[in-house]
LUMVOMAR-596849 format. One record per residue (C-alpha): residue number from 1; chain; x, y, z. Coordinates in nm, 4 decimals, always signed. Layout:
// residues N
<site><num>NUM</num><chaine>A</chaine><u>X</u><v>Y</v><w>Z</w></site>
...
END
This chain:
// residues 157
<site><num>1</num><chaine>A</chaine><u>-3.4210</u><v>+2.4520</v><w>+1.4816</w></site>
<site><num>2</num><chaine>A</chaine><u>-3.6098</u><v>+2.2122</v><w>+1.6812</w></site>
<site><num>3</num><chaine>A</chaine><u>-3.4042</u><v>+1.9004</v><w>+1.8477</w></site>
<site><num>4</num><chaine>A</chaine><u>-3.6379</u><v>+1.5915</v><w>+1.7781</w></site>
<site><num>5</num><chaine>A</chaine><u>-3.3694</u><v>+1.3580</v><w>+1.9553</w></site>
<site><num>6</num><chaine>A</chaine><u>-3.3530</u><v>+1.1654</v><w>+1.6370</w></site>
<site><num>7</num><chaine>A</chaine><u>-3.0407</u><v>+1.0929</v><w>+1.4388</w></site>
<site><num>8</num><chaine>A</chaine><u>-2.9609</u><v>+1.3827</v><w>+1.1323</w></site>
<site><num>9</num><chaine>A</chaine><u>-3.0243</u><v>+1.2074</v><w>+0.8569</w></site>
<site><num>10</num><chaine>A</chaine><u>-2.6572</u><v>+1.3336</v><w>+0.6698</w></site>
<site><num>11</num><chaine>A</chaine><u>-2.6420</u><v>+1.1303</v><w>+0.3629</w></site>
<site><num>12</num><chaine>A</chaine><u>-2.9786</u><v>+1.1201</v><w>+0.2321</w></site>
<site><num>13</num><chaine>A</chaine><u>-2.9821</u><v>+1.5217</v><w>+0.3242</w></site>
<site><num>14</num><chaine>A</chaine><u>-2.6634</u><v>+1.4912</v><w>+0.0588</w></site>
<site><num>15</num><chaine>A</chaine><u>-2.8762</u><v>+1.3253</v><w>-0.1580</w></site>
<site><num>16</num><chaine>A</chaine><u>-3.0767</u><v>+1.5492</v><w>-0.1985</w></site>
<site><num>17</num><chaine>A</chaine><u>-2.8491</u><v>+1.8595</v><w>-0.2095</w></site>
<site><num>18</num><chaine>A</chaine><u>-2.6453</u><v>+1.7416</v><w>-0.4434</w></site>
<site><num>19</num><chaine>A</chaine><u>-2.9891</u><v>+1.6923</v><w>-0.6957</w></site>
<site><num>20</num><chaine>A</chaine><u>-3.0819</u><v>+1.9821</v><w>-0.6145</w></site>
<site><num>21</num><chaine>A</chaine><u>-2.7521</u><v>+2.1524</v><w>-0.7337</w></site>
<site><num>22</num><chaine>A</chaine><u>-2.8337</u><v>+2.0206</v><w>-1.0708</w></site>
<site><num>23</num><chaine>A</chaine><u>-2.5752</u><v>+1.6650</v><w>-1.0399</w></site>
<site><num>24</num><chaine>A</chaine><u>-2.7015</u><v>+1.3864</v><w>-1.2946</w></site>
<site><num>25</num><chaine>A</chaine><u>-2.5127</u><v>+1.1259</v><w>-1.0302</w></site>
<site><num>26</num><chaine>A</chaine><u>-2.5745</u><v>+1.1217</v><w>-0.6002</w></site>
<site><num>27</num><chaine>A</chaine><u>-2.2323</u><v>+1.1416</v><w>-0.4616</w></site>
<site><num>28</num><chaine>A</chaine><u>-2.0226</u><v>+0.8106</v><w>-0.4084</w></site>
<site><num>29</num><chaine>A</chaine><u>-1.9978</u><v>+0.7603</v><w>-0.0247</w></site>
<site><num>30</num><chaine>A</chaine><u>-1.6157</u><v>+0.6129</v><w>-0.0074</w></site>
<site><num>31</num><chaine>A</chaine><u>-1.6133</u><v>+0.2304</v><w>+0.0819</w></site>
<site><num>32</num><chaine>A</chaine><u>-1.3094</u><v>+0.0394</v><w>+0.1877</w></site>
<site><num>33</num><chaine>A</chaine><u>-1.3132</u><v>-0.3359</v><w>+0.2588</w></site>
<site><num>34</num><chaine>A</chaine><u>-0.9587</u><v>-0.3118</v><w>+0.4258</w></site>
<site><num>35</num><chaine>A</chaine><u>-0.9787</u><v>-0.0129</v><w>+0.6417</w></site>
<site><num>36</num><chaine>A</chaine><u>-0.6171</u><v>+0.1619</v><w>+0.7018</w></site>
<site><num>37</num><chaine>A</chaine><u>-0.6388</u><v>+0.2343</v><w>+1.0621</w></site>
<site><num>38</num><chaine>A</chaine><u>-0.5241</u><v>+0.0394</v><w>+1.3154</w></site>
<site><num>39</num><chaine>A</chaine><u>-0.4907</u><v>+0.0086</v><w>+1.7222</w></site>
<site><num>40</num><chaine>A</chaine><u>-0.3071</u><v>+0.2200</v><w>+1.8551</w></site>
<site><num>41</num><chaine>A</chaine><u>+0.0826</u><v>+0.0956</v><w>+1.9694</w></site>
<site><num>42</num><chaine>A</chaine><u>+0.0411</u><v>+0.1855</v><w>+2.3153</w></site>
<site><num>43</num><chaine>A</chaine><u>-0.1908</u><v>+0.2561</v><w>+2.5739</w></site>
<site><num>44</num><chaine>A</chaine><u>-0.4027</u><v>+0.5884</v><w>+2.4942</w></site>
<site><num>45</num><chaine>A</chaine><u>-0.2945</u><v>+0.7273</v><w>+2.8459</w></site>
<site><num>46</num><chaine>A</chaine><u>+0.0876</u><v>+0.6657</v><w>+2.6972</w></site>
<site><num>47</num><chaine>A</chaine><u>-0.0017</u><v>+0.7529</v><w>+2.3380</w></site>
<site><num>48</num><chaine>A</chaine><u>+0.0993</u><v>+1.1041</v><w>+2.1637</w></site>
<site><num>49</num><chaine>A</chaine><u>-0.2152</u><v>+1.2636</v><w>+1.9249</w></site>
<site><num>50</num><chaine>A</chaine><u>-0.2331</u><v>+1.4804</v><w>+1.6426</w></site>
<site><num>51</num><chaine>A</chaine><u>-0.5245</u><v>+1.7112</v><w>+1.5764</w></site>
<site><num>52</num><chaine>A</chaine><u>-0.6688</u><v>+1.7160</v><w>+1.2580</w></site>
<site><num>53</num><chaine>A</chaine><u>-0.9272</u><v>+1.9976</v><w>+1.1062</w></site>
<site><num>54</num><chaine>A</chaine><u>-1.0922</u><v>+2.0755</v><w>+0.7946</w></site>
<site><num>55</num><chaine>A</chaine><u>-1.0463</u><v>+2.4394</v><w>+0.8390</w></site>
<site><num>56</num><chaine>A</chaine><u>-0.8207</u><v>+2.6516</v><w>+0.6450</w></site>
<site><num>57</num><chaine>A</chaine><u>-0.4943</u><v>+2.8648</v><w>+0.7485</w></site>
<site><num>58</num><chaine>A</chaine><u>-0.6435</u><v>+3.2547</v><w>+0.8227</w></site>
<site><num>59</num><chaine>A</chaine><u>-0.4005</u><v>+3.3796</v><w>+0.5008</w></site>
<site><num>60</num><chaine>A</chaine><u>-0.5800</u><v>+3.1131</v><w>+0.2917</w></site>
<site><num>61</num><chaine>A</chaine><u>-0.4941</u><v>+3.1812</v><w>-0.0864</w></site>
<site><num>62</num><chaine>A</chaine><u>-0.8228</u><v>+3.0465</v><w>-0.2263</w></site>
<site><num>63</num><chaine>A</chaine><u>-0.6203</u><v>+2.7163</v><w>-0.3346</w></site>
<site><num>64</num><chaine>A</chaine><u>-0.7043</u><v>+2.3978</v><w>-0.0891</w></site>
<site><num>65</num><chaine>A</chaine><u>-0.4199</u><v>+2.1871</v><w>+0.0058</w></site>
<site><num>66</num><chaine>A</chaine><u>-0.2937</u><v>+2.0270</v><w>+0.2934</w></site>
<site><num>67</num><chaine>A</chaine><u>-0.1249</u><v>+2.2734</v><w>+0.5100</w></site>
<site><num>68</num><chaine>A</chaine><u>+0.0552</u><v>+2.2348</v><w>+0.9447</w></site>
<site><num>69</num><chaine>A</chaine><u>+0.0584</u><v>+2.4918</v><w>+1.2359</w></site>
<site><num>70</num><chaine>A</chaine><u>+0.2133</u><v>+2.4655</v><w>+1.5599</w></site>
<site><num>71</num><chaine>A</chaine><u>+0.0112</u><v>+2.3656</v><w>+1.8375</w></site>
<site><num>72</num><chaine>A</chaine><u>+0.1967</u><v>+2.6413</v><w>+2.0840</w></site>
<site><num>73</num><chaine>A</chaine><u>+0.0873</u><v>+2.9668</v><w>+1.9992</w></site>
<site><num>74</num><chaine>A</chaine><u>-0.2513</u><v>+2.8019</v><w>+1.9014</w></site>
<site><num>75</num><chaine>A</chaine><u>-0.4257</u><v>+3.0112</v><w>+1.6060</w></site>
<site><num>76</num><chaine>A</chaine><u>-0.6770</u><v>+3.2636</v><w>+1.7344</w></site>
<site><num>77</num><chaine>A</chaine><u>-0.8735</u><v>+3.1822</v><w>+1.4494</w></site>
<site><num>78</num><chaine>A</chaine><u>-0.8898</u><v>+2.9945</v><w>+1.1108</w></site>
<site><num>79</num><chaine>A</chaine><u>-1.0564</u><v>+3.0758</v><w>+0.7834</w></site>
<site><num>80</num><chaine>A</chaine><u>-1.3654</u><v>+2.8828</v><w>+0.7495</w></site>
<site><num>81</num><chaine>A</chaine><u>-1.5908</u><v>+3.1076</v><w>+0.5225</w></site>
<site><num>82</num><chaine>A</chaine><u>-1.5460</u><v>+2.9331</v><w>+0.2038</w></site>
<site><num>83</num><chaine>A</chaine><u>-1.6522</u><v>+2.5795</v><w>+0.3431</w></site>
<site><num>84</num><chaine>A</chaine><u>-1.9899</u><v>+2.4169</v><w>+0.3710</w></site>
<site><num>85</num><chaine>A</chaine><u>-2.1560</u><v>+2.4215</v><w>+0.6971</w></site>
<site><num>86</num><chaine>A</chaine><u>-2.4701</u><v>+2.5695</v><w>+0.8530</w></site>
<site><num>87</num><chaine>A</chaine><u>-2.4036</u><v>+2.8974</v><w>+0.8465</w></site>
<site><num>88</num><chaine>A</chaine><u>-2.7807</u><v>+2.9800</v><w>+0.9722</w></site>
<site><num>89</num><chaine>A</chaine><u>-2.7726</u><v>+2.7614</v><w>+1.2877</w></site>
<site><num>90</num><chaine>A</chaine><u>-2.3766</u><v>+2.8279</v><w>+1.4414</w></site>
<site><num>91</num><chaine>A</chaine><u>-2.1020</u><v>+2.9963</v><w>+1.3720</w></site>
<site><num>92</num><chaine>A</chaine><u>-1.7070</u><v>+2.9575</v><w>+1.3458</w></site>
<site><num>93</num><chaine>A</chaine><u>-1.6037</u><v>+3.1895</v><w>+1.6105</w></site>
<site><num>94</num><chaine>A</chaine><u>-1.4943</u><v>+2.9429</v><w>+1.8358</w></site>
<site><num>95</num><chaine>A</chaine><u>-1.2079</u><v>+2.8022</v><w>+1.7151</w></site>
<site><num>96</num><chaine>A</chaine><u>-1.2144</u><v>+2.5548</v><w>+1.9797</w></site>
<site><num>97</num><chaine>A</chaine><u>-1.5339</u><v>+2.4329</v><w>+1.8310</w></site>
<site><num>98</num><chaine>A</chaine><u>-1.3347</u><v>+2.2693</v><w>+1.5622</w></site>
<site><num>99</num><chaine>A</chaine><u>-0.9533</u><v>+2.2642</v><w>+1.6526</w></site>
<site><num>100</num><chaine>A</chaine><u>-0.9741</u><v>+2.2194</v><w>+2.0582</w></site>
<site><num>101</num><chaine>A</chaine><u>-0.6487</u><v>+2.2479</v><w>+2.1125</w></site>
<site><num>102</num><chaine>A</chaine><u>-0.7112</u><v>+2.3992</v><w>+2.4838</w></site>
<site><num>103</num><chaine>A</chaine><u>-0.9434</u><v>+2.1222</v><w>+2.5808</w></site>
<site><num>104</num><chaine>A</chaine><u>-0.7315</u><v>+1.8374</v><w>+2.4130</w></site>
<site><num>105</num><chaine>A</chaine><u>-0.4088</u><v>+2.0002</v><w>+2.6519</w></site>
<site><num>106</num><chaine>A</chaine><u>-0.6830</u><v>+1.9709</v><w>+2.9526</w></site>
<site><num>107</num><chaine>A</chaine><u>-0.7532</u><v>+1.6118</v><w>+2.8883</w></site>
<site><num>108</num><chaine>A</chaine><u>-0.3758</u><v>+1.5295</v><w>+2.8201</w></site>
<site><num>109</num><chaine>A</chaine><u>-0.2939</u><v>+1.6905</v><w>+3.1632</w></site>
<site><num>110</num><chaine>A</chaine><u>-0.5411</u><v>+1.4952</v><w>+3.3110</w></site>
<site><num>111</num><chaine>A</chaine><u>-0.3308</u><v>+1.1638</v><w>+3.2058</w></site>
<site><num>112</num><chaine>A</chaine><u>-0.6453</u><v>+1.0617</v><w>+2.9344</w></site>
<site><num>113</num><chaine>A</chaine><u>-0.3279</u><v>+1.0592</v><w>+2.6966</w></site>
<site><num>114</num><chaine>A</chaine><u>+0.0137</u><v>+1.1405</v><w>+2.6836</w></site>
<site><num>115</num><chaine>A</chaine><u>+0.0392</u><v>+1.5010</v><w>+2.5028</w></site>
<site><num>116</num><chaine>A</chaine><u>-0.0509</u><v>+1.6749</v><w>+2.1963</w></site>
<site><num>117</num><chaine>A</chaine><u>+0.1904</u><v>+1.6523</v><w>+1.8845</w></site>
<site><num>118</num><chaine>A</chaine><u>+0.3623</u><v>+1.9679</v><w>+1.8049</w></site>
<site><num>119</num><chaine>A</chaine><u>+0.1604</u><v>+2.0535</v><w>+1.4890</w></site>
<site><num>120</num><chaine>A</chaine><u>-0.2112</u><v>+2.0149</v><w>+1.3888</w></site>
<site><num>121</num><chaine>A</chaine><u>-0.2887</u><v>+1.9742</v><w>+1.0356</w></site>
<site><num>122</num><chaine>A</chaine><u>-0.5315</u><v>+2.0556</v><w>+0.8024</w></site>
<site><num>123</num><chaine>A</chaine><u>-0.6653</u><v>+1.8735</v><w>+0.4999</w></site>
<site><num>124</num><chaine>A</chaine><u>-0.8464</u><v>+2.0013</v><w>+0.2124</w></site>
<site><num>125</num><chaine>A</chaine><u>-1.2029</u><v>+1.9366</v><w>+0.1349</w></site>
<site><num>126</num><chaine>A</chaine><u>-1.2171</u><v>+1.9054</v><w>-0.1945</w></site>
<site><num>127</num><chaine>A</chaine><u>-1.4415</u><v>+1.6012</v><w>-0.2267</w></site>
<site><num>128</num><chaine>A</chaine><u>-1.1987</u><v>+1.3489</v><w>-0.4267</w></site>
<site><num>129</num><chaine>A</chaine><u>-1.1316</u><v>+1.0344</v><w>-0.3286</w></site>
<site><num>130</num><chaine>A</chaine><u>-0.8323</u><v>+0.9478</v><w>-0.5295</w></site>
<site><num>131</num><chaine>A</chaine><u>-0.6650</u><v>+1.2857</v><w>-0.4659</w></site>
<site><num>132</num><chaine>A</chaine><u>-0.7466</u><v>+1.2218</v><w>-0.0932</w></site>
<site><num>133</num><chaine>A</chaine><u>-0.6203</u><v>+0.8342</v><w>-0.0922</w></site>
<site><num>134</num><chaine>A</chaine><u>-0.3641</u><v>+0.9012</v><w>-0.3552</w></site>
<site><num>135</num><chaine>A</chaine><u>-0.2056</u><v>+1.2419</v><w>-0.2532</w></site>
<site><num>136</num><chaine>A</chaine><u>-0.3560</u><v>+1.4245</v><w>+0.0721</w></site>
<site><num>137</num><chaine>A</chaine><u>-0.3647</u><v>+1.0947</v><w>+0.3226</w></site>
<site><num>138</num><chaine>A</chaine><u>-0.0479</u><v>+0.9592</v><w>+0.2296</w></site>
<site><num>139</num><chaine>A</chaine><u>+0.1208</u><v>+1.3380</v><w>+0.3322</w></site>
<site><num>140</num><chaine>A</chaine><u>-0.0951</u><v>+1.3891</v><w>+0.6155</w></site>
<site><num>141</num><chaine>A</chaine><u>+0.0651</u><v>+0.9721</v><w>+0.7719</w></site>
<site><num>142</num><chaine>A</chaine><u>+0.4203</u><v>+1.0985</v><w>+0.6795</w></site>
<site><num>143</num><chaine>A</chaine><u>+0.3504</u><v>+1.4111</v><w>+0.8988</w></site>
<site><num>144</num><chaine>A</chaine><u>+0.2388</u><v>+1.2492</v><w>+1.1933</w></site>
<site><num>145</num><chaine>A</chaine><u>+0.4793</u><v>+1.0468</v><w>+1.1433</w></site>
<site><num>146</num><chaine>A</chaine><u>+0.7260</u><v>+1.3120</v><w>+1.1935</w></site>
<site><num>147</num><chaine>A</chaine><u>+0.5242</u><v>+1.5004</v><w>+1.4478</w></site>
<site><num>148</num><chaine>A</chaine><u>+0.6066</u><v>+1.1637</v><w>+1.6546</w></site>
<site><num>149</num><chaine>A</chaine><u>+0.2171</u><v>+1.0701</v><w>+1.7084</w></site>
<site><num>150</num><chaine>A</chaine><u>+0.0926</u><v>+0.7858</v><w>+1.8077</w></site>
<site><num>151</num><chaine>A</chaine><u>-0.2792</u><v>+0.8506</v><w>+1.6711</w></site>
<site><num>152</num><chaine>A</chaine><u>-0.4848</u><v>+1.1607</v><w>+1.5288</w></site>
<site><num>153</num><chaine>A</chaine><u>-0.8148</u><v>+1.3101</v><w>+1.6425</w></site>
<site><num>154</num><chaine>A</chaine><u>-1.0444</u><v>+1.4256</v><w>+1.3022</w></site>
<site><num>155</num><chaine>A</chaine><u>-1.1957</u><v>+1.7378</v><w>+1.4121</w></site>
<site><num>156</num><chaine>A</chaine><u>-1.4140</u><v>+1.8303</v><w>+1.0804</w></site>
<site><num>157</num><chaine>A</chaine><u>-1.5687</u><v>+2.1711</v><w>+1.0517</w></site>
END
């Protein structure tokens, strides 16, 4: 793989994947007009964050769903075999690639921000909107909401 320096051009290379899979219809980018995020309450040096990955548990069942671990131990691994990614360029070895727990605890002890939740979570990628509007995000704000953060950090696969 050569780096040009230029931007990867994602969706149209979706575009095109998804047409080539045979799909009558490109897939429908989600659009929201009122965006549910909002500033943090605090200071990021003060605030609390969540991690959030893509990944699965390692004793994943086949079934995606929203699922927690703790933060302390953090997971040697996760199970990413079943999800899309370039699987002739990297690898998913390095857990820390996609859940960096360590490095997130080195920038929290360097006062960037206040500390890690006690869980991370993961979310399922199974391309819905409603399910993840109507069902998955809704779960994943009542857990951080519980885990006492202030903010979460998406950490796709």
């Amino acid at each position: 793989m050569v780096d040009t320096g230029e931007p990867v051009p994602y969706m149209e290379r979706t575009r095109q994947y998804y047409r080539a899979l045979g799909y009558a219809k490109d897939y429908v980018w989600a659009r929201h007009d009122d965006v549910p995020f909002s500033k943090l309450p605090k200071p990021l040096s003060r605030s609390r964050l969540a991690l959030i990955t893509t990944a699965n548990p390692v004793d994943y069942s086949g079934t995606r769903q929203l699922w927690s671990g703790a933060i302390h131990p953090a997971p040697p691994r996760l199970h990413t075999a079943d999800l899309a990614w370039d699987k002739e360029s990297t690898h998913t070895d390095d857990r820390g690639t996609f859940l960096p727990i360590e490095a997130a605890e080195k920038l929290a002890g360097e006062g960037v921000f206040a500390a890690l939740a006690p869980r991370f979570h993961g979310v399922p990628t199974d391309y819905s909107q409603r399910s993840t509007m109507e069902d998955v995000a809704p779960k994943v704000l009542q857990r951080l909401r519980n885990d006492g953060a202030d903010g979460a950090v998406l950490c796709p696969l």
